[in-house]
N, C-alpha and C positions, 0 to 999 in steps of 0.2 A: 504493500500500500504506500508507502514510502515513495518508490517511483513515483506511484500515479501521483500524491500532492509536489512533489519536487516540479515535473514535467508540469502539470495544473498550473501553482503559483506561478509561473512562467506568463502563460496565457490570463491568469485574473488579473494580476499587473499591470498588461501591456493595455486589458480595458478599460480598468480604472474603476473598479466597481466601488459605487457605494452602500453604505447600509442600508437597510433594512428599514422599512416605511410603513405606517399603517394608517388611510384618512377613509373616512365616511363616502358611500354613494347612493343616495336614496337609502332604500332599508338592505343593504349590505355594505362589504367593506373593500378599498382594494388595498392590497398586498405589493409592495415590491420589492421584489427580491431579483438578485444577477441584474439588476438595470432593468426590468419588466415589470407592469403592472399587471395583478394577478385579480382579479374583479369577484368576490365570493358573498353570493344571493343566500345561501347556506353552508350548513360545513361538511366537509366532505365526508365520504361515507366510504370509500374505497380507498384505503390508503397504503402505501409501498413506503417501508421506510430503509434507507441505504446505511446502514450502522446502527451496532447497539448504542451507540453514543444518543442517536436521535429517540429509538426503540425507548431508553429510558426516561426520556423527558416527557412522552407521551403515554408512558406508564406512571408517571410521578403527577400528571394532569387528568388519570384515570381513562385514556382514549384508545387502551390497549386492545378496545374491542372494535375498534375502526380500523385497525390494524389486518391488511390482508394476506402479505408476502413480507419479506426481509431480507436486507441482506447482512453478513454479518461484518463488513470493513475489516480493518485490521484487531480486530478483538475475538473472543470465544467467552462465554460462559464466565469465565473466572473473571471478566472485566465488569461482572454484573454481581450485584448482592442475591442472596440467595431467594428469596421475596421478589427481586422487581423478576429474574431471570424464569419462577417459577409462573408467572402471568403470560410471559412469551413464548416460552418454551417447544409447544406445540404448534404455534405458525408456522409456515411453511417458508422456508430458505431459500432464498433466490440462487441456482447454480452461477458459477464463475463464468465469468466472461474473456476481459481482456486478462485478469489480472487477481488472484485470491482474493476470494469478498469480494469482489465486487461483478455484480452480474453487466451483461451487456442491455444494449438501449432495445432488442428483439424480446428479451426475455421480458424485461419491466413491462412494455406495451401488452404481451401476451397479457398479462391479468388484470388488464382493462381499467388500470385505476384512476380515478380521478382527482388524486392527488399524490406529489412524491417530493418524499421527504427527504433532505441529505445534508453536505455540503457542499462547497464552492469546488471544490477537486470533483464530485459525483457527476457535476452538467458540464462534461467537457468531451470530446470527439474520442481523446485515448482512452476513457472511461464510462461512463454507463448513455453518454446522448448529449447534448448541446441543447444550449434553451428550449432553439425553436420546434426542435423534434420530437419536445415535448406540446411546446402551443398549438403546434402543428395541428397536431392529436387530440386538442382539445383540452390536456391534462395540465392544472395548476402547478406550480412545486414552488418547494421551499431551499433555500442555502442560507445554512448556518451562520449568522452574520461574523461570527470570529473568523470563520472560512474565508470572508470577502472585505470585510471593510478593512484600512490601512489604518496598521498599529493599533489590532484588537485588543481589548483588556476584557478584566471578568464582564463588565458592563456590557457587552455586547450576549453573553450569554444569559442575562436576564431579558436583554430584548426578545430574545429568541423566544424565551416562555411567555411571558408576555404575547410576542405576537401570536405562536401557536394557541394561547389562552384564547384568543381573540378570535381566532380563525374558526377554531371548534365551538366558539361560548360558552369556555368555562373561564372568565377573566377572574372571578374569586379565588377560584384554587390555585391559579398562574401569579397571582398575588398573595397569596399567602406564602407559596412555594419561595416565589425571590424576596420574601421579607427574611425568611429562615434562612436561606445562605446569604443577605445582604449583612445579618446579628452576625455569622459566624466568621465572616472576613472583617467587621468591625472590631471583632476580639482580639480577632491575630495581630490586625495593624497597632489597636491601641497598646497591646504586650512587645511591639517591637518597635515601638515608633522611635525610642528614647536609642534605639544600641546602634551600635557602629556596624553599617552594611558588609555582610561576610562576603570575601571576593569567592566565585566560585563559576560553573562552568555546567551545561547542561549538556548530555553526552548522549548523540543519538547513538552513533555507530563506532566500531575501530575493522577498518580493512585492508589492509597492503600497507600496514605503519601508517596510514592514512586514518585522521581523525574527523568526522562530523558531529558536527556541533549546532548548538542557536545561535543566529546571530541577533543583536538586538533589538530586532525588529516582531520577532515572531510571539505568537500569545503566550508560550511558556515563559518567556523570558519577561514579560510583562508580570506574570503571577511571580517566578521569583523576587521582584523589586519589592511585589508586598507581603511577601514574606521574609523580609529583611535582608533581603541578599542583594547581591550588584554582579552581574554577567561582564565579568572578567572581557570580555569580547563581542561589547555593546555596541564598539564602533564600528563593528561589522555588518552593512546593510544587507547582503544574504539571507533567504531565511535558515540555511542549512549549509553556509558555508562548511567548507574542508581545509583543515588547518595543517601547518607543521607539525615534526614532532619538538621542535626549536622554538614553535611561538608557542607552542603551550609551556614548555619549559621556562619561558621568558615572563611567561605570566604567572606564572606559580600559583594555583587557585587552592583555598584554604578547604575548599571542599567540590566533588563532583557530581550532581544529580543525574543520574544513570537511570533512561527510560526504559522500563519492564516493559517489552512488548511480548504478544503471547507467542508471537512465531520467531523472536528474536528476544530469548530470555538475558533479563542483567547479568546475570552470573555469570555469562557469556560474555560480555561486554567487556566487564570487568578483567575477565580475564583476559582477553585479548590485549586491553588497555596492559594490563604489570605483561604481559610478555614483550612491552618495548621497555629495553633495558634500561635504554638512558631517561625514560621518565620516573625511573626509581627516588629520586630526590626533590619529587617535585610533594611539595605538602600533602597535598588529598592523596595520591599513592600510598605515601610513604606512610602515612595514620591511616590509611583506609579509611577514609573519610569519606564515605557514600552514600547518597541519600536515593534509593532505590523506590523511584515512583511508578505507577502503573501507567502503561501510558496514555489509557481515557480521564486519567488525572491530571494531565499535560496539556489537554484537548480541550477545547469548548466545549464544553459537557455540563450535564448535571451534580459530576463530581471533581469538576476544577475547584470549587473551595475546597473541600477534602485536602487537593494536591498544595496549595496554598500551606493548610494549618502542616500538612506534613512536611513541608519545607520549612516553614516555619518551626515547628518543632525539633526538627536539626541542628539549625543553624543557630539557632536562641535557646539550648535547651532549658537554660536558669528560671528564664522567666514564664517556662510552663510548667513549673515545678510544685 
């Protein structure tokens, strides 16, 4: 999955997309999402959602029975709490397309939906279809405003509920939901506001001695700043730049957050990371200094606070004592 948003960001970029919109038309609303007004008389009834990421937020607004098909992105099972995952469980999995997880634009049309759910990497030509091949069709959708707007922060994943609240009409419970992780990142910041930002470094991959990483730009690297830390390699406009093994050693990060992906486990990571000899001296190595997040915790999700107070917890461990 990696590829597909690497290749995507690419293309969202060069359009320019902005956020995510939501204004009144007669007695319904429109929606805009990818740069397109999505015009909704009612809420939809057939819905395809492209990730457990999204699958959750629409089980957390209770619309898991709207729910027709899925795909399951770069996650399995273990990216979900036992409760939301036992609601979806039995829906039906959209097969692979271009790319694991994620189905092709033949397959989603097959089940007729009229509505499809994802992010900004899901509406692209290498990956499940392009806007119009869905308007084409008739069918509304949604991209995850973290996915598209420039220099997302958590705030954009409250729009999101928000606007899905909206879409389906359940704006009470899509308010209640972003009041409860809106207290839960007000905790974290108030316990770390006062400490000195830990230098550190967010660690997608290690391959060929070759390091990828966040550059400053990207959502995770926005959630570390509120969880008291500073991305060592902020001035990197890349989302996913690839570093030296020299510039990391230059930067000497006091800790590393290491993404658990379920097909690209940390523990892997890690290791890969200590088998380059010469970063044996560099701080987060040499203490093992790891902060090992899930990576729909990294994501625009329902459980980016979560990944917040876990960072948080790391890096300040005094003041959540």
């Amino acid at each position: 999955m990696k590829k597909v948003i690497v290749m995507a960001l690419a293309v969202i970029m060069v359009v320019g997309l902005a956020a995510c919109s939501v204004s009144k038309k007669g007695n319904g609303i429109i929606v805009k999402s990818m740069g397109t007004e999505f015009h909704y008389e009612k809420s939809p009834e057939r819905v395809v959602v492209l990730g457990y990421d999204s699958a959750e937020i629409m089980v957390k607004l209770g619309l898991e029975d709207k729910i027709i098909s899925l795909a399951t992105s770069e996650y399995d099972k273990s990216s979900l709490d036992a409760k939301t995952y036992k609601k979806i469980k039995d829906i039906k999995v959209l097969p692979d397309g271009n790319w694991p997880g994620v189905p092709n634009l033949e397959t989603i049309l097959a089940e007729e939906p009229d509505f499809v759910y994802g992010t900004g990497y899901s509406f692209s030509e290498k990956s499940c279809g392009k806007v119009d091949d869905f308007t084409n069709e008739g069918i509304n959708l949604y991209a995850t405003e973290g996915t598209v707007a420039e220099n997302a922060d958590i705030d954009a994943v409250y729009h999101d509920i928000e606007n899905i609240g909206k879409i389906f009409g359940v704006e009470d419970k899509a308010s209640k939901l972003v009041a409860e992780m809106k207290d839960k990142v007000k905790n974290v910041e108030a316990k770390v506001k006062d400490q000195e930002p830990v230098k550190a470094i967010i660690l997608e991959g290690v391959s060929d001695r070759k390091i990828m990483l966040d550059g400053g730009v990207t959502f995770g690297s926005k959630m570390l700043e509120r969880a008291g830390g500073e991305n060592v390699f902020k001035e990197l406009k890349d989302f996913f730049p690839t570093v030296s093994i020299e510039e990391l050693i230059t930067k000497n990060p006091s800790h590393i957050v290491v993404i658990d992906f379920p097909a690209a486990p940390a523990k892997d990571t890690i290791k890969s990371l200590e088998a380059i000899e010469e970063l044996k001296d560099v701080n987060a190595v040499k203490n093992k200094s790891y902060i090992i997040v899930p990576s729909i915790q990294l994501f625009p999700s329902a459980q980016s606070v979560d990944g917040i107070e876990r960072m948080a917890m790391s890096l300040h461990p005094d003041v959540f004592k």
